[in-house]
C-alpha positions in Angstrom: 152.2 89.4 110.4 149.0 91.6 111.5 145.2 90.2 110.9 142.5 92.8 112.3 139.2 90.7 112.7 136.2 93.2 113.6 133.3 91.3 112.6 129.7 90.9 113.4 128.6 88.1 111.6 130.6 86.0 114.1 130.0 82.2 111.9 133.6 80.6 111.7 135.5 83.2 113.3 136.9 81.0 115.9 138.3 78.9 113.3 139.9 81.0 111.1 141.2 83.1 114.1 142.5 80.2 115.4 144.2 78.9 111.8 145.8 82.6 111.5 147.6 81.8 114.9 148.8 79.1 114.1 150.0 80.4 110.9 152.0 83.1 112.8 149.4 86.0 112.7 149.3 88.2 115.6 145.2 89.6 115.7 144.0 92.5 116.3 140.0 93.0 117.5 137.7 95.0 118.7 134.2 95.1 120.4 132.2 91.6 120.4 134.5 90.3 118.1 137.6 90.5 120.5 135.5 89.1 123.6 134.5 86.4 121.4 137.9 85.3 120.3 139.5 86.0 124.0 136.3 83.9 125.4 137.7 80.7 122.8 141.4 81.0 124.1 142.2 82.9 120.9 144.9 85.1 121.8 144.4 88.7 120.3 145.2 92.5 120.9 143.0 95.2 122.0 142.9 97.8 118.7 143.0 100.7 121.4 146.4 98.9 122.6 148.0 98.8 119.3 146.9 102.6 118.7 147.9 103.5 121.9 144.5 105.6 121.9 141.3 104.9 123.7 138.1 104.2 122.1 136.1 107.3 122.1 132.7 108.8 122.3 130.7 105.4 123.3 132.8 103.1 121.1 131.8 105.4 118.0 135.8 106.2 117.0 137.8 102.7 117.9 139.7 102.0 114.5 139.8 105.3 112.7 144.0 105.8 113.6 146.3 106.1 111.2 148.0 103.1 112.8 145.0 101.2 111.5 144.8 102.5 107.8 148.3 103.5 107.7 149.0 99.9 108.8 146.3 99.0 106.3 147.1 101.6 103.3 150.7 101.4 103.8 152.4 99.8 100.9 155.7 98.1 102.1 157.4 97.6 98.8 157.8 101.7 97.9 160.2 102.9 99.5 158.9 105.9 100.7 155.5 104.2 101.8 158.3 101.4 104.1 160.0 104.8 105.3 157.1 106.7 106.6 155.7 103.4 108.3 158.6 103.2 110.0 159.2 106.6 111.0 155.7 107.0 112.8 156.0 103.4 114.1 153.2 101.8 111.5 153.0 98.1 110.9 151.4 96.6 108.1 148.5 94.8 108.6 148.4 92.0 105.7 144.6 90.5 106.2 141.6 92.5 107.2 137.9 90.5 108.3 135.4 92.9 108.7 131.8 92.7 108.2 129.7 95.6 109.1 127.0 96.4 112.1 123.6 94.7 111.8 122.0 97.4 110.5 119.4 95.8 107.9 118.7 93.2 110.7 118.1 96.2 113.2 115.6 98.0 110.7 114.1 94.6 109.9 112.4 94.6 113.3 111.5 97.8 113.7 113.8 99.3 115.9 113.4 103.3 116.3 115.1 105.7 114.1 117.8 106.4 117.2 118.5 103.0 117.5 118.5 102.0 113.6 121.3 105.4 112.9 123.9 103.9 115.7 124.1 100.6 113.9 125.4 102.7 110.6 129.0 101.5 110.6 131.9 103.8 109.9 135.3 102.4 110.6 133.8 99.4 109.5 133.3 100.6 106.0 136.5 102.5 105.7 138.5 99.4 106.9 137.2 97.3 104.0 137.5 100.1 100.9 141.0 100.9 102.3 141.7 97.0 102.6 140.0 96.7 99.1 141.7 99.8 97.2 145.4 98.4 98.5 144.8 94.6 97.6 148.1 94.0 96.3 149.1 94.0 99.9 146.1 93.2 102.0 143.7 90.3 101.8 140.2 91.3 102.8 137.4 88.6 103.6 134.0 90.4 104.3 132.1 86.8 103.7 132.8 84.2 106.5 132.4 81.5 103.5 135.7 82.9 102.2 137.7 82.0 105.5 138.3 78.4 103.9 139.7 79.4 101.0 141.9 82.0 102.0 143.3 79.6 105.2 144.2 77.2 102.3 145.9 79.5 100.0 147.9 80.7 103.5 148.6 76.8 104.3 150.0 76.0 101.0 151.8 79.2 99.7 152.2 81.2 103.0 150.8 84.3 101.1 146.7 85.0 99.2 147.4 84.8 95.5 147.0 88.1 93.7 144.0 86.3 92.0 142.2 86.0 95.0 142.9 88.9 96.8 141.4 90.7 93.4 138.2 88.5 93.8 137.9 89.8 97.4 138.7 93.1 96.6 135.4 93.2 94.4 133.1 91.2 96.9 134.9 93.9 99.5 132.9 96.8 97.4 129.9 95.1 96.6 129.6 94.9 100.2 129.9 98.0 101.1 127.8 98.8 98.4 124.8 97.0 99.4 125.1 98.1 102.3 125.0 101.8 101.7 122.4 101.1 99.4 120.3 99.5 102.3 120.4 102.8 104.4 119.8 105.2 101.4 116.4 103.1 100.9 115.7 103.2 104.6 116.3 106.9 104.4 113.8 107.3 101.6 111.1 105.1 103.3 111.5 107.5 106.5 111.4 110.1 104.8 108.5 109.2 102.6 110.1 109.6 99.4 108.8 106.8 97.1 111.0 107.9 93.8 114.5 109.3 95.1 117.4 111.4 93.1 119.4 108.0 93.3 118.2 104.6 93.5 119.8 101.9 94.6 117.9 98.3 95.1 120.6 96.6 97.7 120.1 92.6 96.6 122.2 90.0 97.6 123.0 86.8 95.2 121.2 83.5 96.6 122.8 81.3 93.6 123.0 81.1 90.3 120.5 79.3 88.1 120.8 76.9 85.2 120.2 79.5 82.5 117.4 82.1 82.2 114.1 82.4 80.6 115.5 80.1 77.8 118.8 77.7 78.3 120.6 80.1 75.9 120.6 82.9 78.5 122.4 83.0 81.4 120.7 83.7 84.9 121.0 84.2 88.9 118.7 85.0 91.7 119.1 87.6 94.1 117.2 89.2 96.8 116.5 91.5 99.4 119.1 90.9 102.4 116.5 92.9 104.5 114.3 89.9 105.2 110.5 91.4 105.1 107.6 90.8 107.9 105.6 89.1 104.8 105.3 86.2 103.1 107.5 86.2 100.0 108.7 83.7 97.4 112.4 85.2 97.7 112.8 83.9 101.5 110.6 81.0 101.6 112.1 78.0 102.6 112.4 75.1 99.5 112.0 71.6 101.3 112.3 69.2 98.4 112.6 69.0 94.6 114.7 69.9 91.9 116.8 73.7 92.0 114.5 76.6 90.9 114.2 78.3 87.6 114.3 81.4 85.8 110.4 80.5 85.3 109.7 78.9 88.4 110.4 81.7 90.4 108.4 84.6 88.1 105.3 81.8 88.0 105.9 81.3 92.1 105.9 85.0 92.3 103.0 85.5 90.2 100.9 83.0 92.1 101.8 84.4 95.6 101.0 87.9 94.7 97.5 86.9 93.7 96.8 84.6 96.4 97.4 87.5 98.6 94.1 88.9 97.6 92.1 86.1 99.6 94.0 85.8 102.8 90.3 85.5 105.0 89.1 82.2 103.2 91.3 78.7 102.3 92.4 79.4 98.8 94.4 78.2 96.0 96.1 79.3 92.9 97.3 77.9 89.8 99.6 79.6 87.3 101.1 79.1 84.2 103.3 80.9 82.3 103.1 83.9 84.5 99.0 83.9 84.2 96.7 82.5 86.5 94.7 79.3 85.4 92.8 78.5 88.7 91.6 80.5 91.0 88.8 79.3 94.0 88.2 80.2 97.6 86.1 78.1 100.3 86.4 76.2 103.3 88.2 73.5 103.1 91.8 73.9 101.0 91.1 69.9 99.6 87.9 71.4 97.8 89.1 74.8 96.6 92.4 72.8 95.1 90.4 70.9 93.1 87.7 73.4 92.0 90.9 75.8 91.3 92.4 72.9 88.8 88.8 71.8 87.5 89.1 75.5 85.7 91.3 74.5 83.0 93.3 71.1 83.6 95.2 71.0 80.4 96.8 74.1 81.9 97.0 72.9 85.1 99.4 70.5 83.8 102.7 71.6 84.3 101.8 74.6 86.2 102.7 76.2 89.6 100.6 76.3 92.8 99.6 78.9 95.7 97.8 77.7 99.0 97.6 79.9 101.4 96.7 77.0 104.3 98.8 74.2 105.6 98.5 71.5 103.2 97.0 68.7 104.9 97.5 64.7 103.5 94.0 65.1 101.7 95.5 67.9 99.9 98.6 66.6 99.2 96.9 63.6 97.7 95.1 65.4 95.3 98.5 67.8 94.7 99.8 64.4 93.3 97.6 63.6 91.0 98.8 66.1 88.6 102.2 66.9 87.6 103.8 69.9 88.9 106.6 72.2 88.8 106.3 73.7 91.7 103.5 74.1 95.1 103.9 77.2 97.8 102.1 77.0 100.9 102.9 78.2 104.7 103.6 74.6 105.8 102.9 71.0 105.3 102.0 68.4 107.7 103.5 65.1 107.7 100.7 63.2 105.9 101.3 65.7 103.1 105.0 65.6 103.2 104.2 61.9 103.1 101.9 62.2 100.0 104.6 64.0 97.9 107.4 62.2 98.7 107.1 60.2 95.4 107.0 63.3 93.2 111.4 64.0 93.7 111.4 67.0 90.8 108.5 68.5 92.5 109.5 71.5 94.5 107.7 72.2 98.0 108.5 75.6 99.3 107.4 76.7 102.8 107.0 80.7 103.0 105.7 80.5 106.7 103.0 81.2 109.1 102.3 84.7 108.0 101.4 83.5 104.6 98.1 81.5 106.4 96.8 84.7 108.8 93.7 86.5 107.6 95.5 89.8 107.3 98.3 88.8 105.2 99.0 91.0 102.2 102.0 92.2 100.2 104.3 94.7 101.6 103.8 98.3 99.5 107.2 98.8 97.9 108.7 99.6 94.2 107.6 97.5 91.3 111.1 97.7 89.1 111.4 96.7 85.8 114.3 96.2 83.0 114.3 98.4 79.5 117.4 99.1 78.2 119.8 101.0 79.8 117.3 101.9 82.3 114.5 101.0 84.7 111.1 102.2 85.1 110.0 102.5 88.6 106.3 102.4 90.2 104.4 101.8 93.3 103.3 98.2 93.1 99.7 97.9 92.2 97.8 97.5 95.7 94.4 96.6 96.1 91.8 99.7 96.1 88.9 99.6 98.6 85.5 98.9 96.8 83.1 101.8 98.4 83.9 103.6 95.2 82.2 101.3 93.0 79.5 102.6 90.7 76.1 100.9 89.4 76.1 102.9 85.7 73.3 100.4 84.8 69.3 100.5 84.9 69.8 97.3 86.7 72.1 96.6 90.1 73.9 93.5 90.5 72.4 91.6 93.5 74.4 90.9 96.7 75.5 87.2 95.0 76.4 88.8 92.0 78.4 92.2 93.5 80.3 89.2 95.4 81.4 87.7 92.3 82.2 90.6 90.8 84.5 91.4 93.7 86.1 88.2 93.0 86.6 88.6 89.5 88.0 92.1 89.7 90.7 90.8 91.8 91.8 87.7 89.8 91.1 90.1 86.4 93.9 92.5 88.3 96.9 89.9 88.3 96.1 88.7 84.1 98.2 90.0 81.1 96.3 92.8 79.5 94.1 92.8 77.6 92.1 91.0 80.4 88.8 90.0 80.8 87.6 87.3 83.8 84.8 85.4 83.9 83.8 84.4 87.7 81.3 83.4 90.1 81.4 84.2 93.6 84.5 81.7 94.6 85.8 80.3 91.3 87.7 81.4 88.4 85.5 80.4 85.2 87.9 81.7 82.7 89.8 83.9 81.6 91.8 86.0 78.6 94.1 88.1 78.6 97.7 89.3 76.5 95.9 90.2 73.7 95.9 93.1 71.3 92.2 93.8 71.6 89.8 93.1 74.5 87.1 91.3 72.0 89.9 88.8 71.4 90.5 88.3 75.0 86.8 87.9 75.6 86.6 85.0 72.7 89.6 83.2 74.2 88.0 82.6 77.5 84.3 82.4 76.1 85.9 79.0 74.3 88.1 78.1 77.8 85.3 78.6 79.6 81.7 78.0 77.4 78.5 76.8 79.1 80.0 77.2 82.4 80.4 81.1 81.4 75.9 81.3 81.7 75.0 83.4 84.8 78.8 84.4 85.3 80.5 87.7 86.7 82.7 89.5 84.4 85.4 92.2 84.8 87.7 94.0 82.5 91.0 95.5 84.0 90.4 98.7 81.2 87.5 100.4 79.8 85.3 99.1 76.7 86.3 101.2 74.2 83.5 100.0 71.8 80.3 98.2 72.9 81.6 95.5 70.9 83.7 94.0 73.8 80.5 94.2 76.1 78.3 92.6 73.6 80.6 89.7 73.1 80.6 89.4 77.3 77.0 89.0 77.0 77.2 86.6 74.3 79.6 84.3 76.7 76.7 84.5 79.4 77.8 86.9 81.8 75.0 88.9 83.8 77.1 91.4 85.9 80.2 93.0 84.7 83.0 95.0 86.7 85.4 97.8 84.3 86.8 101.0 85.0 84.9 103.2 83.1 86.3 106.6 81.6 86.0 105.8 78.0 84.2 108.9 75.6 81.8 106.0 74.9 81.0 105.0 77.9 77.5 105.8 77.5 77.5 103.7 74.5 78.7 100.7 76.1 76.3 101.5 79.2 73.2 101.3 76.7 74.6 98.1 75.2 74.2 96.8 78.7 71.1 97.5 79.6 70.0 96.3 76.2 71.0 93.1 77.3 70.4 93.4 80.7 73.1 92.8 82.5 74.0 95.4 85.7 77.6 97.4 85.4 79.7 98.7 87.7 82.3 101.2 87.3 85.5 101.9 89.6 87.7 104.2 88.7 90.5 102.6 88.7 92.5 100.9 85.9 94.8 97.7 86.5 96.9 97.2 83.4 98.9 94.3 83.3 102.1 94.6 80.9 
């Protein structure tokens, strides 16, 4: 019996190599793989000494032979198949582990284009779909998690059931499949092409959840097997609590993306339902926790939290006053770990230093969403410099109240349209948002938010299209106020300001929410 191992995720390889000795496999290698193997005592064959041919052209053309995928192909049951294999001196080869070259780990840290294009695989690829298309012969293990299973089956029954070897088949193709997909995306990003002919998103299954947005829908999570340079909720590192959720992970998400907008300052997040509730920068990360959660407790409750500092035992303390779903920060010190011990459903993830520079920021990438039986596509909403901005308004804000206003337009950009933020210059006051109308969005966070709204900074991710949404901000107490502009009454709304006073600025720029 024939195994060829040519892998590069080496985990477990000894092992298994060793178990298909011992089960009377002769192995056949190449490369790393082989020296690894040799180096453990595990006997195994040169490819290029099976083949009788050399590797060629810098190790580029090692197992594309037809002694390889004849030996793979070859179906020993037909006789004309068992004929021709014997005629040109072919033996089958009955189990295949390959996994291909490193190349998402290559582009991952930035290796040149020349570099990145030698660790496409090719005889890598074309030894799994052949080992994949003739299953009912040949077992093939591209996952070293499968080696186990398949040494068992081997053990017991001295031959892969046809159910597995049908389970690896499809794992075989997804594999592959990702992994074409990974250098078609790289392609694009070299290339500059942000919406391709074909696109293909290459994920990679983490685990499966309980059930989805609702215990009546089934769910999983996947993500990116390119691990980015930036803080993300996909790769951060879960230290205690119970599994994640469907909701956990969209509110996680949610709460990272908008901390990212105040990497220079300690700050802190709090979402709930996919919307933030509390939002404060300052200097110390106790303080803006606590200012963040003073913003609406009730919603606090329950809800999900961003800090963009290590959490030190002061803020941990006050992290466990409250119940929590789930806190993301870039590390914890002892005296925190310490503090949440007690809470055991609370989750604690850990996405890393990078999360705690002052330059941190989301990668620019896709934004793709679901609609049936298709996907809309986008460039994620990024944040837009400010030197744009526009005084429309008899009156200009002042240098306190411009700050605000920077402040609310950034929170204002990451809430469910309709939105409309109420802010001062570190705080979220209040907010509304998901509504049908952008009076009713003002009302909603003119009751969250009431006296504290007097003095306030507001912004409005869209244009008024009536003066009836900037009266009722004035009403709430706002004295500055941050929208688009580009309505064909703007100059109606504009009047309505200075009627009541309050300085406007325009941007230019829209950030719906849907």
């Amino acid at each position: 019996m024939l195994a060829l191992l040519s892998v590069s995720d080496k985990r477990g390889l000894v092992p298994f190599a060793e178990g298909l000795v011992k089960l009377g496999f002769s192995i056949l290698s190449t490369g790393g793989t082989l020296e690894a193997l040799k180096a453990a005592g595990v006997k195994a064959k040169k490819v290029s000494e099976h083949t009788g041919s050399p590797e060629i052209l810098g190790g580029r053309v090692k197992t594309l032979h037809p002694k390889i995928h004849g030996g793979i192909l070859g179906r020993p049951t037909l006789a004309d198949d068992a004929a021709q294999m014997k005629e040109h001196g072919i033996e089958a080869i009955s189990l295949v582990a390959v996994n291909l070259y490193p190349f998402r780990e290559t582009v991952a840290k930035g290796a040149g284009r020349d570099e990145a294009i030698e660790q496409i695989d090719i005889g890598g690829p074309a030894m799994v779909r052949a080992s994949a298309k003739n299953s009912a012969h040949v077992a093939i293990v591209v996952d070293p998690n499968d080696y186990g299973p398949v040494l068992d089956e081997l053990q017991g029954r001295q031959q892969v059931s046809e159910a597995t070897r049908r389970r690896l088949m499809g794992k075989a193709f997804a594999h592959t499949a990702a992994y074409d997909a990974a250098i078609s995306q790289w392609l694009s990003e070299q290339e500059g092409e942000h919406f391709p002919a074909e696109l293909s998103v290459p994920m990679q299954k983490v685990f499966d959840l309980r059930y989805g947005e609702n215990p009546h829908q089934k769910g999983a999570f996947y993500r990116e097997a390119r691990a980015p340079n930036e803080p993300t909720v996909a790769h951060a590192k879960v230290l205690q609590g119970k599994e994640l959720s469907y909701n956990n992970l969209l509110d996680l998400d949610a709460a990272l993306g908008l901390l990212l907008e105040f990497p220079q300052a300690p700050c802190a997040v709090i979402v709930k339902h996919n919307t933030p509730c509390g939002v404060a920068v300052g200097d110390s990360l106790e303080q803006v926790y606590r200012r963040a959660r003073a913003t609406d407790e009730v919603s606090a409750f329950g809800g999900i939290v961003a800090l963009n500092r290590e959490v030190d035992e002061a803020t941990g303390k006050a992290l466990a006053e409250t119940f929590l779903e789930a806190v993301i920060a870039p590390s914890y010190s002892a005296g925190a770990r310490a503090a949440l011990e007690g809470k055991k459903n609370l989750r604690l993830l850990e996405a890393g230093e990078k999360l705690a520079r002052p330059d941190a920021k989301p990668r620019a990438q896709l934004d793709v969403r679901s609609i049936s039986a298709g996907y809309v596509v986008m460039d994620r909403d990024a944040v837009e410099p400010d030197t744009e901005w526009k005084v429309v308004t008899k009156n200009a804000p002042t240098a306190a109240e411009l700050k605000a206003l920077k402040f609310a337009w950034k929170v204002c950009k990451h809430v469910k349209s309709n939105a409309v933020v109420f802010a001062n210059e570190t705080t979220l006051l209040a907010q509304g948002g998901g509504q049908t109308n952008r009076v009713d969005s003002v009302k909603i966070a003119s009751i969250r938010g009431g006296e504290k709204l007097k003095g306030s900074a507001a912004a409005s991710d869209a244009f008024f299209p009536f003066r009836d949404g900037l009266d009722a901000v004035a009403q709430a107490g706002a004295k500055c106020v941050v929208q688009p502009g580009g309505s064909v009454r703007d100059a109606e709304v504009i009047a309505a300001a200075d009627e009541h006073g309050i300085s406007m600025v325009f941007t230019g720029v829209r950030h719906f929410r849907h």
